[in-house]
KEPA-224020 format. One line per field, with one value per residue (C-alpha): x, y, z. Coordinates in nm, 2 decimals, decimal comma. Layout:
<atoms>
X = (X	...)
Y = (Y	...)
Z = (Z	...)
</atoms>
This chain:
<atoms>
X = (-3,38	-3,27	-2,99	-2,96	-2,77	-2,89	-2,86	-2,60	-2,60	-2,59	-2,94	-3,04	-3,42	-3,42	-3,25	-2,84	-2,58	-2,16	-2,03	-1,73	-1,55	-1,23	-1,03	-1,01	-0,91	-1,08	-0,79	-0,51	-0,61	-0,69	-1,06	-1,04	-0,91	-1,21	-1,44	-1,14	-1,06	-1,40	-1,50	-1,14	-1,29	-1,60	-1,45	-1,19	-1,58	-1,60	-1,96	-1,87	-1,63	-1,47	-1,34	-1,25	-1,30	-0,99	-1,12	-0,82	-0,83	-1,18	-1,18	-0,82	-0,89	-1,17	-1,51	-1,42	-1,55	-1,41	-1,59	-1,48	-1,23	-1,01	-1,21	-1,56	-1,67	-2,02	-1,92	-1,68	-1,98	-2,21	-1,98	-1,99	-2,35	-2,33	-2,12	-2,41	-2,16	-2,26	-2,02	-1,87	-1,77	-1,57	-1,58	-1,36	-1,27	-0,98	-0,89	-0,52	-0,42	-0,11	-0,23	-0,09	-0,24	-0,45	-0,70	-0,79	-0,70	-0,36	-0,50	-0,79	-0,47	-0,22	-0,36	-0,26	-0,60	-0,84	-0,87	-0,74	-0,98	-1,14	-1,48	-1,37	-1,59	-1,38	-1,24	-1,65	-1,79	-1,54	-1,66	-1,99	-1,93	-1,74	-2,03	-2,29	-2,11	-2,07	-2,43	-2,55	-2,29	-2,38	-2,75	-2,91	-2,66	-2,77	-2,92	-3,23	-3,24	-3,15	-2,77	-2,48	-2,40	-2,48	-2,24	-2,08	-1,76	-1,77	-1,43	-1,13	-0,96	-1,01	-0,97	-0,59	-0,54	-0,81	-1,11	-1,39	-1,74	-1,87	-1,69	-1,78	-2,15	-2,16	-1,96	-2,20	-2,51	-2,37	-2,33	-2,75	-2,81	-2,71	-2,95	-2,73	-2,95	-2,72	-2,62	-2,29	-1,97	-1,64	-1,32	-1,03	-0,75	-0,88	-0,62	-0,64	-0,91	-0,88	-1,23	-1,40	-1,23	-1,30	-1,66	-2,03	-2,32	-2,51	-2,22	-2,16	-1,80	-1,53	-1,19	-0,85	-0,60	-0,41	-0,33	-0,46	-0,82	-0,93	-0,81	-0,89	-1,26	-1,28	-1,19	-1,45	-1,67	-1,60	-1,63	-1,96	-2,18	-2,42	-2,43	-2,20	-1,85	-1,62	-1,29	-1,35	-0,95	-0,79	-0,44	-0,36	0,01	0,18	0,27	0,61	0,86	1,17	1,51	1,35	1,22	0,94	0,68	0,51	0,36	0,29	-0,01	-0,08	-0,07	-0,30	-0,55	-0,55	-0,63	-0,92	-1,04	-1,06	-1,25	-1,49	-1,51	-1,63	-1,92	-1,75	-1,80	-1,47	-1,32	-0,98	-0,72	-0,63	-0,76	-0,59	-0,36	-0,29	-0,05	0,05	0,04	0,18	0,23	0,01	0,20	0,16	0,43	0,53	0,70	0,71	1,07	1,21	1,04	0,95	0,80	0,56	0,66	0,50	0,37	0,10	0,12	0,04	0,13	-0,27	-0,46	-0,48	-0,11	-0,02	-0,08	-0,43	-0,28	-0,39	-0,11	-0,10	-0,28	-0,57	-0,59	-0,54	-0,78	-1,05	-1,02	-1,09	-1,40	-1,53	-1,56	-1,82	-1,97	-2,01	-1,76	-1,75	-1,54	-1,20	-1,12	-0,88	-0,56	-0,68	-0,60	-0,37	-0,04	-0,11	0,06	-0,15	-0,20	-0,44	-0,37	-0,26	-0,22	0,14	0,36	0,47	0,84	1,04	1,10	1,44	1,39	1,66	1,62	1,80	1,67	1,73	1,69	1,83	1,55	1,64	1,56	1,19	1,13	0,93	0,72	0,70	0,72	0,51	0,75	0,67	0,88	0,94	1,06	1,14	1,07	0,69	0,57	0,45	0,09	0,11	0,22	-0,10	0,13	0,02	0,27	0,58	0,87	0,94	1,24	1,32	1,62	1,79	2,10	2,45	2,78	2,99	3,36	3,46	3,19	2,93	2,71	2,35	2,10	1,73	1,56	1,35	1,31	1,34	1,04	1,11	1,43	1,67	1,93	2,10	2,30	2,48	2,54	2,43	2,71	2,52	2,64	2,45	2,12	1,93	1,72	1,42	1,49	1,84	1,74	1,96	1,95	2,28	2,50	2,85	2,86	3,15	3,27	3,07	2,84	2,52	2,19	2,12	1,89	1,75	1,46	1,31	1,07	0,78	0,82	0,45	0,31	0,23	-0,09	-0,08	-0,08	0,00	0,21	-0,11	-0,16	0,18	0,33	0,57	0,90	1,15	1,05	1,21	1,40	1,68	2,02	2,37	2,65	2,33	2,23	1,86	1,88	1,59	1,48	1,35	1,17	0,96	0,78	0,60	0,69	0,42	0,43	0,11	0,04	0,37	0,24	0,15	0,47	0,73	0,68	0,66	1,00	1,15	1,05	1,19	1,55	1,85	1,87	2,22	2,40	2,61	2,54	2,70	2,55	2,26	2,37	2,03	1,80	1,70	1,45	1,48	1,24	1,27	1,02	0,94	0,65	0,43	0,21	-0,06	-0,10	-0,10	0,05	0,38	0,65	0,93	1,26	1,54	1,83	2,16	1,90	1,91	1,58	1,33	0,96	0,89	0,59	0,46	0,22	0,16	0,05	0,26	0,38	0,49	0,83	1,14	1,42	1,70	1,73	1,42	1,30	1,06	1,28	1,03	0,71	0,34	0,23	-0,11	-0,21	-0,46	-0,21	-0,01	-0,13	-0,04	0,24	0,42	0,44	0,67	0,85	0,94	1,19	1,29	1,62	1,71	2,07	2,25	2,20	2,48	2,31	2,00	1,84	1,52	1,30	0,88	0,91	0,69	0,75	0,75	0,97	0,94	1,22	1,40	1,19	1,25	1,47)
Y = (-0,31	-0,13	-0,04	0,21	0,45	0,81	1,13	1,21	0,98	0,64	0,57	0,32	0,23	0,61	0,77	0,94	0,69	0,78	0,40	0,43	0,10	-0,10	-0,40	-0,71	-0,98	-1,32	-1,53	-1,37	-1,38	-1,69	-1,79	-1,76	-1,38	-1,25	-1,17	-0,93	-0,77	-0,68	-0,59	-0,34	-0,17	-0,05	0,09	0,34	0,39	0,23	0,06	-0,17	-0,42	-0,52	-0,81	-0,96	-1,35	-1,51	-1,78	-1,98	-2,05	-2,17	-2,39	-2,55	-2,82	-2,84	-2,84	-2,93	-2,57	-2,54	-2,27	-2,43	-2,36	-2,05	-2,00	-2,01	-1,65	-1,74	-1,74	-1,40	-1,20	-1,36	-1,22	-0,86	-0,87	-0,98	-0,68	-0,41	-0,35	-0,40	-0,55	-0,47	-0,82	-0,80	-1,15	-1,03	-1,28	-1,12	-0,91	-0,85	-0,78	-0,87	-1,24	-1,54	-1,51	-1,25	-1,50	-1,69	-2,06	-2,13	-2,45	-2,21	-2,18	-2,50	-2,57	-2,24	-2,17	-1,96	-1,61	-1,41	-1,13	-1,11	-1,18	-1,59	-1,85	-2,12	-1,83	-1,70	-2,04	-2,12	-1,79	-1,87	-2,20	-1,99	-1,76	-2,01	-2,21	-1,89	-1,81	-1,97	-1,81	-1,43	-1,41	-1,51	-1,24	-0,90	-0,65	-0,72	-1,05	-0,95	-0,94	-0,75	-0,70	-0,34	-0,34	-0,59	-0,49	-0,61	-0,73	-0,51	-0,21	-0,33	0,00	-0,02	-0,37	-0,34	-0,22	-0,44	-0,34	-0,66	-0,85	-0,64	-0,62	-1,07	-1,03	-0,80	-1,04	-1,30	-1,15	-1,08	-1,42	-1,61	-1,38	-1,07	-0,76	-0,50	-0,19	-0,27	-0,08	-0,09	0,06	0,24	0,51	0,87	0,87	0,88	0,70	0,44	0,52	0,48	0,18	-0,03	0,00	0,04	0,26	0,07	-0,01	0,27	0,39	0,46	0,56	0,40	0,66	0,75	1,07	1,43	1,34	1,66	1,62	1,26	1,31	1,56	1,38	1,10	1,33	1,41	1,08	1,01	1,31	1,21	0,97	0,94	0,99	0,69	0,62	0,21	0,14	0,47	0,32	0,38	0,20	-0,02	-0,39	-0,49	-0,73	-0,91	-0,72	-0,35	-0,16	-0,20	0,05	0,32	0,62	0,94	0,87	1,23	1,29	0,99	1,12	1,47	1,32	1,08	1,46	1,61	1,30	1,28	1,66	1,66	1,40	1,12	0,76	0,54	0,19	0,19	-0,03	-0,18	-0,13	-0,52	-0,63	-0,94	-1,22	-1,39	-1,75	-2,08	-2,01	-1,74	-1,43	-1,27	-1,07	-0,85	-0,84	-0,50	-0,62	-0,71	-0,96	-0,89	-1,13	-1,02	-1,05	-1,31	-1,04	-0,81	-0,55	-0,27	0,00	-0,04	0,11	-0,19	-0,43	-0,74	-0,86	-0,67	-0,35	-0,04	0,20	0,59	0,61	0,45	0,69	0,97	0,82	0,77	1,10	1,23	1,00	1,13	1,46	1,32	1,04	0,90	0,65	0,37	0,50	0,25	0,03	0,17	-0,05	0,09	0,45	0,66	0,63	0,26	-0,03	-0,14	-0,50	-0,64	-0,75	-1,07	-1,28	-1,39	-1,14	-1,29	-1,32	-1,41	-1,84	-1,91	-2,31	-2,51	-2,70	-3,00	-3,24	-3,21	-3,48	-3,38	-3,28	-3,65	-3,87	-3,73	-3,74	-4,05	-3,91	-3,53	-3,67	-3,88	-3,89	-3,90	-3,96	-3,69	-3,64	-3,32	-3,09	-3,01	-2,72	-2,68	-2,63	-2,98	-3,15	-2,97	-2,80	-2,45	-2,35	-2,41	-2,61	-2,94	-3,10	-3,24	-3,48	-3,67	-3,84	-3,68	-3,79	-3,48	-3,59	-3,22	-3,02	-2,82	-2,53	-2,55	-2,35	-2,29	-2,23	-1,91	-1,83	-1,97	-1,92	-1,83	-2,00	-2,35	-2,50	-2,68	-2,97	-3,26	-3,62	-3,43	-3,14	-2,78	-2,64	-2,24	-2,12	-1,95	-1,65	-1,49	-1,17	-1,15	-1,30	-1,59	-1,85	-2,04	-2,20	-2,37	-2,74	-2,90	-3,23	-3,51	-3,80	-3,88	-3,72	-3,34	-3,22	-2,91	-2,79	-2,52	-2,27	-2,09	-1,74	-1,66	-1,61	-1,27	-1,09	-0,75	-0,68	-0,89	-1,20	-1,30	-1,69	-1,80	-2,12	-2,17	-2,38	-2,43	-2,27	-2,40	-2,70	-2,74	-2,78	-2,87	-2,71	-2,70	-3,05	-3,10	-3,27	-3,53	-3,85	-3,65	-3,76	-3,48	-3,45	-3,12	-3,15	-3,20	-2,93	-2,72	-2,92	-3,14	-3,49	-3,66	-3,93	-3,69	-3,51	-3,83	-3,91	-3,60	-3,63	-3,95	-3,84	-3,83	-3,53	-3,34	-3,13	-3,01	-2,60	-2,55	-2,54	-2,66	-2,76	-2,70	-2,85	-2,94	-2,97	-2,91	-2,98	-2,83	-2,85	-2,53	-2,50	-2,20	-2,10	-1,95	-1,92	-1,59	-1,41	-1,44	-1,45	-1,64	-1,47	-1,69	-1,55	-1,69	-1,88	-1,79	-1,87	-2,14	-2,17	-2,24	-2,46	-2,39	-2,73	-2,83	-2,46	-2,30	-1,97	-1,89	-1,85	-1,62	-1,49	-1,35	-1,02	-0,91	-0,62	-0,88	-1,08	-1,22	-1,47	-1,40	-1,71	-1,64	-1,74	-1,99	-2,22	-2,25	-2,39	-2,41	-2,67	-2,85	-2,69	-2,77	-2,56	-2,74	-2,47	-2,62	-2,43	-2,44	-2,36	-2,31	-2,19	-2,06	-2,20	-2,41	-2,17	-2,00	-1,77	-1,69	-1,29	-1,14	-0,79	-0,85	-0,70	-0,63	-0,46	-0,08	0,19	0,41	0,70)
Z = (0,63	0,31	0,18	-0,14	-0,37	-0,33	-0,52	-0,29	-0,02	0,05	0,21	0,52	0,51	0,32	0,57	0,47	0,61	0,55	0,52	0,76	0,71	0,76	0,58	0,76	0,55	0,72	0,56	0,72	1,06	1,29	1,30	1,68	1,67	1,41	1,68	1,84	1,56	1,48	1,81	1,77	1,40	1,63	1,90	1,70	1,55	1,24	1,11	0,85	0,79	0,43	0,32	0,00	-0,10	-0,18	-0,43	-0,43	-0,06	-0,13	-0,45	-0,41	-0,65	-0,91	-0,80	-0,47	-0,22	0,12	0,42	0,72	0,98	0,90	0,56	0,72	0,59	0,65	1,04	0,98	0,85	1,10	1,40	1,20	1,26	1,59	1,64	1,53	1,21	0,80	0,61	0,24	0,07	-0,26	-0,40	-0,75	-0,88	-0,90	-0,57	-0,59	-0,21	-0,26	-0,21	-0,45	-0,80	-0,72	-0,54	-0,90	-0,88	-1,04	-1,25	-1,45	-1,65	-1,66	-2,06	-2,15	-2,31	-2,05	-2,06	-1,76	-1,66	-1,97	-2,16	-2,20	-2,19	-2,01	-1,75	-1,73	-1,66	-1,35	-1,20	-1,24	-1,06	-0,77	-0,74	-0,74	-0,41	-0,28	-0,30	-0,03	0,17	0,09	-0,03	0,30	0,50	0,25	0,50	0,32	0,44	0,77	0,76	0,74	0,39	0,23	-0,06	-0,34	-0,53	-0,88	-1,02	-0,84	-1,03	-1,33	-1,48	-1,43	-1,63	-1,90	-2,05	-2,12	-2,10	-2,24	-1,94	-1,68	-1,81	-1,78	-1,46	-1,29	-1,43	-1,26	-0,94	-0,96	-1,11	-0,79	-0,62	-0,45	-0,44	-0,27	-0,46	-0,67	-0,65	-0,87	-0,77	-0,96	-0,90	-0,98	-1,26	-1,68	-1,72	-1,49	-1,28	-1,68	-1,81	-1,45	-1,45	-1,57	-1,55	-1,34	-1,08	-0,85	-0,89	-0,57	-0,58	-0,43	-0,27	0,03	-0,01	-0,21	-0,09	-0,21	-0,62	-0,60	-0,49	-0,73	-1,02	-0,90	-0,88	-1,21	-1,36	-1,10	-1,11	-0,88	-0,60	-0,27	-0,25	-0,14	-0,09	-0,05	-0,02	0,16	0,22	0,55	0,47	0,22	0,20	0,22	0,02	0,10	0,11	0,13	0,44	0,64	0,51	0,74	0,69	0,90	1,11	1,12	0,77	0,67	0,99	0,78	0,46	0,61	0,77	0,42	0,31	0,56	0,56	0,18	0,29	0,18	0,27	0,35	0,36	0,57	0,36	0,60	0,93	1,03	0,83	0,95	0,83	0,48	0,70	0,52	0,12	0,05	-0,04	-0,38	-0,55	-0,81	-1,14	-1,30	-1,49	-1,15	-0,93	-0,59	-0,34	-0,07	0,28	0,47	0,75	0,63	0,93	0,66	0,88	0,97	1,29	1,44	1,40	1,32	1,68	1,67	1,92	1,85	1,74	1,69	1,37	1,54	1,79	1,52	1,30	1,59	1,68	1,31	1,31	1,65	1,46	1,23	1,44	1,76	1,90	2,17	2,48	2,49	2,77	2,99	2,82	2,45	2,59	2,46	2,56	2,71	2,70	2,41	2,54	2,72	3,12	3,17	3,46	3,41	3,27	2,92	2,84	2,59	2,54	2,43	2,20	2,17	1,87	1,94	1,73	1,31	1,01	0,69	0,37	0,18	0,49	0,51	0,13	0,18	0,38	0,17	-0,19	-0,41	-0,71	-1,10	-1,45	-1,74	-2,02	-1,93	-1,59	-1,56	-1,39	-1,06	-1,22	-1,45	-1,11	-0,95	-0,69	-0,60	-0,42	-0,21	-0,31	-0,58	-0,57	-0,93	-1,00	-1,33	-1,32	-1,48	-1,52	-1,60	-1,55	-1,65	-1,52	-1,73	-1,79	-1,67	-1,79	-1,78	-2,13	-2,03	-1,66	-1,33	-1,10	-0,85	-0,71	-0,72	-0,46	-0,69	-0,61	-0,74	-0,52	-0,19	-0,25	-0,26	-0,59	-0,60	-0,64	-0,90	-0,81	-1,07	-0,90	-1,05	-1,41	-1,32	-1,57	-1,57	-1,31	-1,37	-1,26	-1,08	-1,20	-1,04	-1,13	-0,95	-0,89	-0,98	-0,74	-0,81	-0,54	-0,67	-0,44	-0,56	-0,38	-0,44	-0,77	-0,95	-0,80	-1,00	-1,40	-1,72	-1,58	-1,32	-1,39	-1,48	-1,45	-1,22	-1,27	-1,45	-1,79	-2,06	-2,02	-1,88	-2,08	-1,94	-2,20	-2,46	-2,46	-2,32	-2,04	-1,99	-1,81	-1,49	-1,18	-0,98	-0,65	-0,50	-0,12	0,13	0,38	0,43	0,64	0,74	0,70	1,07	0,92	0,87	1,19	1,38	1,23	1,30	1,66	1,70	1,57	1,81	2,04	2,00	2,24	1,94	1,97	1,62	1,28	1,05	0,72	0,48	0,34	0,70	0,92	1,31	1,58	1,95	2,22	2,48	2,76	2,83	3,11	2,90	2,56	2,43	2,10	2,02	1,78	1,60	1,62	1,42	1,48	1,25	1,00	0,66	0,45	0,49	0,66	1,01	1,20	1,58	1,69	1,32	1,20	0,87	0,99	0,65	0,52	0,69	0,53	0,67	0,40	0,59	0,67	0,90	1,16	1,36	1,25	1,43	1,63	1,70	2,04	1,96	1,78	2,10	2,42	2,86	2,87	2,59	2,25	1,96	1,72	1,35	1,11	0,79	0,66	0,28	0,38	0,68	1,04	1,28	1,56	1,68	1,90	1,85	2,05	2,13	2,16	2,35	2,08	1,67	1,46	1,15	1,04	0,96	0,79	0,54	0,70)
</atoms>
């Protein structure tokens, strides 16, 4: 087969073809839930699926590629196929989606000395590498080989963070060079001249909206005069950050907008249809002066929930498709006004987890830490941690307290302690670069948290730290020792350890750093999720899997477990909590929640 760029139409083996697609992100959902979600995008009658490449979940360390397991894309866009659907793959590098860095590896820039995004050599010849492992992953599954994939998205609205013809022009050579033969797309925002400054002549351009279909095709059409209209990321929703409100928006207004699109003949790519889940570390954020982590649930307001239901806006938006194309009927529990999940033989109800075994952070370190000397902190990229948490420590003797402050910015935020005894914490979001110090001699432990590094504009390839130094009442303070903490995934040692602590009956508090352990049985595994009611901040484990981080500002309260990670009989539940907890008990909901919206 054959697919192609028409005058006004995109073309199947010659024939006009509307590309009616939706986002699933293969890296935020279990590998064992792909071929539901997929199956879920045909019925509300899509035909392709999108997805980008997160390059960073690939190519961890140097050199060294990953595609199994949970980043097996090869498999993901060989059960698109097997679904009778195309598939859309936007490899960037850079793909934003609110994930950390913006999917580029956070050591491309620990020297300080490649290019971000730009026409570099060192930055240009690690992409290269990326798209040359990733070759043999995509070129054998282009429709023209007899697979799924029909388009390739060059670099990812680039027009809103630069303007380089020059790197766009070797980007997009590179992208044929390994052998992809699929039309090319870029994507912008129908605004300035965004839709001009993120691409080429030979890629074909698309627009990014959610709204004002109508002026926003129209100015695409103005920078495009020929060639099919497509919206490849209509946003359907928004992403959400901690401490604001869960983000929705009016399934009947976004199914009015997707009419006037489809109604002008365009083509569409449904941001997202799944959102899906930011699981272990992975969030992105944002720093526009004030910084803003992302959420660890990625719900999006889509069609299709976190917990892959279908809400209103998927029967809304099915119904608008219908219009213009034919749809699969829906099983009888995908109805309107259903229950929205699927029959199961034992009703599920809430587990109620009594956590009744806890070992503070220090007794596990030597089984989480692997520690180092400095002269002064390093960052989390010299210590080759991409993210999560490093504890550093030097030794003070401040018989009448002091002033401790960080020479240009804490990222992202530090429990700071001296001889055991919690002393405050320094937060990025509030500029926060001094705390007062009691008196007190002994070890200054400061355990500092990446929250998920910048995925959108300038600050994209940070370090992250303490930046600076670190002074106590202006006197550098050196002779440091430093660990990034093993937790994605909790070493086989510390959990053993943890296990083997002494049960309590004591129903009161946790005192953070901590971690608890509890133990809970199921009939049948099934998706659920982690409510934690009375804990604070921290990250929470069901049978060895990183659900991500929780945070008691919200708007999520609840974690996804996806059923696949838990089992029939025993299962195990693992929370570490950076500071206190008003009780031990924890709870498998049957219902998420993610929070209040926007009145």
């Amino acid at each position: 087969m054959r697919f192609a760029i028409g005058d006004t139409d995109f073309l199947l083996d010659g024939e006009p073809h509307r590309v009616l697609s939706g986002a699933i992100h293969y890296f935020r959902v279990h590998p064992d839930l792909w071929a539901d979600r997929i199956h879920k995008a045909r019925l509300m009658g899509l035909n392709t699926v999108e997805t980008y490449v997160a390059w960073n979940a690939h190519e961890t360390t140097p050199g060294t590629f990953d595609f199994t397991g949970g980043l097996d894309l090869g498999r993901f866009l060989d059960l698109v196929a097997a679904e009778g659907m195309h598939a859309i793959v936007r490899p960037g590098p850079y793909i934003c989606a609110e994930w950390t860095n913006g999917g580029l590896p956070y050591w491309l820039f620990t020297d300080g000395t490649v290019g971000v995004r730009r026409d570099e050599p060192q930055f240009l010849a690690a992409v290269q590498d990326y798209l040359e492992a990733l070759a043999p992953v995509l070129v054998p599954r282009q429709i023209d080989h007899g697979g799924p994939i029909v388009l390739v998205q060059v670099e990812n609205e680039y027009g809103a963070y630069g303007s380089d013809p020059v790197y766009l022009t070797k980007l997009e050579q590179m992208h044929r060079d390994i052998g992809l033969t699929v039309p090319f797309t870029s994507v912008d925002q129908p605004m300035g001249t965004m839709l001009e400054d993120g691409s080429l002549p030979s890629l074909h351009k698309t627009g990014s909206f959610g709204s004002r279909s109508a002026s926003r095709l129209e100015r695409l059409r103005q920078a495009q005069p020929t060639g099919p209209l497509m919206c490849s990321e209509f946003w359907d929703g928004w992403f959400d950050s901690w401490g604001e409100h869960h983000h929705t928006t009016s399934a009947a207004a976004s199914a009015e907008d997707l009419d006037v699109l489809l109604a002008a003949g365009g083509s569409v790519n449904i941001y997202m249809f799944h959102g899906g889940t930011n699981f272990g570390f992975t969030n992105g954020a944002n720093d526009k002066g004030v910084y803003r982590p992302i959420a660890t649930s990625y719900d999006y307001d889509a069609p299709l929930d976190e917990a892959g239901r279908p809400t209103s806006k998927f029967h809304a938006f099915r119904a608008v498709i219908e219009r213009y194309a034919p749809v699969p009927e829906l099983p009888e529990w995908m109805q309107p006004g259903g229950s929205g999940l699927e029959a199961r033989r034992t009703p599920a109800t809430d587990v109620a987890v009594r956590l009744d075994r806890s070992t503070a952070m220090g007794t596990l370190l030597p089984h989480l830490a692997s520690w180092t000397t400095h002269d002064t902190p390093p960052t989390f990229d010299a210590l080759g941690a991409a993210s999560g948490f490093v504890l550093y420590r030097a030794e003070v003797d401040l018989p009448a307290g002091g002033v401790l402050t960080v020479g240009e910015e804490v990222r992202d935020r530090v429990l700071v302690s001296i001889a055991g005894r919690p002393v405050g914490v320094l937060e990025r979001e509030h500029h926060d670069r001094a705390i007062a110090l009691p008196p007190g001699t002994g070890t200054l432990e400061l355990l500092v948290e990446d929250q998920g590094r910048v995925d959108y504009g300038p600050r994209i390839g940070e370090p992250k730290g303490l930046i600076g130094g670190v002074r106590i009442d202006g006197a550098l303070l050196e002779r440091w020792t430093a660990s990034p903490l093993a937790l994605d995934p909790l070493p086989d040692a510390a959990l053993e350890a943890l296990r083997e602590s002494a049960p309590t009956d004591d129903p009161h508090v946790l005192a953070g750093p901590v971690f608890a352990h509890g133990t809970f049985d199921l009939a049948g595994a099934g998706d659920r999720y982690l409510s934690l009611p009375g804990f604070r901040k921290g990250v929470a484990w069901v049978n060895g899997f990183c659900l991500g981080r929780y945070w008691s500002r919200g708007p999520q309260h609840t974690l996804a477990v996806p059923g696949p990670v838990l089992r029939a009989g025993r299962n195990e539940v693992v929370v570490f909590e950076l500071h206190a907890a008003a009780s031990r008990s924890v709870c498998l909901r049957v219902e998420p929640e993610l929070g209040h919206t926007e009145a």
